[in-house]
C-alpha positions, 0 to 999 in steps of 0.5 A: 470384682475384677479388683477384689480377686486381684487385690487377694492374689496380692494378698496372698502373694505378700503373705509368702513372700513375706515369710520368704524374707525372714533374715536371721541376724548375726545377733543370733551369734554366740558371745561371751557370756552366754550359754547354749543348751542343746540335746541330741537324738542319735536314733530319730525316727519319723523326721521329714525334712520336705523338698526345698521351698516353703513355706513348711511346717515341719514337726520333730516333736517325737525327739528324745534324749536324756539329758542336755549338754550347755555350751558356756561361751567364755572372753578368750582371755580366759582360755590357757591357749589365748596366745595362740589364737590372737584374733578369737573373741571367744573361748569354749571348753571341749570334751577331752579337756580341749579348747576351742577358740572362735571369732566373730566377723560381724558377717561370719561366726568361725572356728580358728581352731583348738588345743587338745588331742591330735586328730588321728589318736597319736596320743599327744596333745598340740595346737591345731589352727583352721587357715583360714578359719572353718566358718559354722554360721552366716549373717545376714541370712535369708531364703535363697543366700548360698555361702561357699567357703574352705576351712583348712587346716596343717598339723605337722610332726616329728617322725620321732612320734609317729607310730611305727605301724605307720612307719614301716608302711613307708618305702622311706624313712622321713624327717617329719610327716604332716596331716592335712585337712581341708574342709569345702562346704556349700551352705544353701538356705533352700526352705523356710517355714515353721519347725516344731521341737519338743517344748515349742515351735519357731519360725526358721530358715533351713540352710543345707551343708554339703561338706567335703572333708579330705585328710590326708598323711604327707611325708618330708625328706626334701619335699613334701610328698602325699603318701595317703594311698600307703597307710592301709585300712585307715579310714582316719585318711579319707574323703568323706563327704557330709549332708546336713540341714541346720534350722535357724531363727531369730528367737534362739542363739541354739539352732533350732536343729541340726539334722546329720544324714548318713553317708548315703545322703538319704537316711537321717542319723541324728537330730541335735537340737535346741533344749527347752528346760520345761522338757529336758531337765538333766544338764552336762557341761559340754566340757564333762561329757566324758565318760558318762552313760544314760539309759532312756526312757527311764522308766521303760516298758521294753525298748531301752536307748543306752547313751554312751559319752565320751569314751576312748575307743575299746571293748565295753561291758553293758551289765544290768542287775537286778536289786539282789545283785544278780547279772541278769543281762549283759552285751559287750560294744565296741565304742569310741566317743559316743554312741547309742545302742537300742536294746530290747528288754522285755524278757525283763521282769518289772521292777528296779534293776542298777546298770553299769558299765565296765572297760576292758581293764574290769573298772566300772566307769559308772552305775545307775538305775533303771525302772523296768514296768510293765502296762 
């Protein structure tokens, strides 16, 4: 008796700490050649992420979104900024018509850097090299793995090119200023178990990212001296510090989900997640999500998400018509990159309507339909 019960408790034992061994590889890496497709639900509701641990069973089935994004990974020889780059293995296209280049170490999946347009909205476009490299994935992984590390990163300028609202809040006038970034993150694999998406359910491993990003605005004139605490109001040059959850697993190069927190740590802002094509059928090439806008679920009864996609930052018309081509509902957004905007429309008789987006200058930057029923 003494050894069945024994025998049970071992049993069961190995069962869990089984499953607490799951190792995911580097062959989860990206590599030239593949294609990663991703969706992201920028308004997640119900999501329980659970305390550390496992085995858990977590369920995101009620994700939404309208369409989803492939990330090609090209050889980096195909980049126009290869050169730039000498030890990247892979070149990706970003919006806004950047490039982004990354290695892969065999322990370490990283970003060395882009080409594209300044962090800070200058308006000019330059090289922009992480040293050392901004590290996106481990291997191997398992329960328990902790991974400090620092990406950083130095953008020096002219001072011919700064604007001069940031000039003349300087007691000097500098030869060049530089923006530098510095990227701490603590990557813990705190819990393991199962994780449902729509459209399947993996085995995974949870790696909670705590990342410190500092930026700050220096000047030269013999030195370089700090001078963050003289731009005011510009939240560009700041200490922001980001808590996400990244699922992971052998089955997908696509983390399974990445869940961002808001500031406070505590409220999930928004869930990107692995995109299964018998669910999301609509797909974006990543490097032409600029400027598109989608309206879901489509058909919808009252409560309507607009997606907006890689737009500048202004003053936006969200205009909705109805087939005689009447304005039936309008609101003005302030947007920049993306968003998304819940609206409710159950004022709205059913039927089919055509929304549009239009900037500030009149131009209507895209129109689609909408389906408006009622139960």
């Amino acid at each position: 008796m003494k050894r069945t019960l024994l025998a049970c408790i071992l049993a069961a034992f190995s069962a869990a700490f089984g499953t607490a061994q799951i190792t995911v590889t580097n062959a989860t890496f990206p590599a030239p050649g593949d294609t990663l497709r991703t969706a992201t639900d920028a308004m997640p509701s119900g999501i329980e992420l659970g305390p550390a641990g496992g085995p858990y069973e977590w369920d995101f089935s009620s994700l939404l979104a309208p369409f989803a994004t492939e990330q090609i990974y090209y050889p980096s020889s195909m980049g126009n900024y290869a050169n730039e780059f000498p030890g990247a293995e892979i070149y990706l296209e970003l919006p806004g018509n950047s490039e982004g280049y990354f290695d892969n170490t065999g322990t370490k999946f990283q970003f060395l850097g882009s080409y594209g347009p300044d962090p800070i909205g200058i308006g000019i476009e330059l090289v922009a090299r992480f040293n050392p490299p901004l590290v996106e994935r481990h291997a191997p992984l398992s329960f328990i793995d902790n991974f400090v590390t620092q990406g950083k990163l130095d953008l020096p300028f002219s001072a011919d090119i700064i604007p001069a609202a940031i000039l003349d809040n300087l007691p000097f006038t500098p030869d060049s200023l530089k923006i530098s970034v510095t990227a701490d993150r603590n990557d813990l694999v705190d819990a393991y178990g199962t994780l449902t998406i729509p459209g399947g359910a993996f085995e995974v491993l949870r790696m909670k990212r705590t990342e410190v990003r500092k930026t700050k605005l220096e000047a030269k004139i013999f030195v370089w001296v700090d001078v963050t605490q003289l731009i005011p109001g510009n939240e560009t040059f700041s200490e922001v510090t980001t808590t996400s959850y990244h699922f992971f697993s052998n089955e997908a190069k696509e983390p399974i989900a990445v869940v961002t927190l808001n500031a406070d740590g505590q409220t999930v802002q928004r869930v990107d997640f692995k995109s299964i094509s018998s669910v999301i059928n609509q797909t974006v090439d990543l490097g032409a999500v600029q400027p598109i806008l989608f309206a879901y679920p489509n058909p919808a009864i009252e409560e309507v998400r607009f997606d907006f996609n890689g737009l500048l930052p202004g003053n936006y018309d969200l205009k909705i018509y109805n087939i005689l081509g009447q304005l039936v509902w309008e609101r003005n957004f302030w947007l920049a990159g993306n968003r998304t905007e819940k609206v409710n429309l159950a004022r709205l008789r059913k039927g089919t309507y055509l929304y549009s987006l239009v900037d500030s200058n009149g131009k209507t930057l895209a129109t689609k339909r909408l389906m408006i029923v009622r139960p």
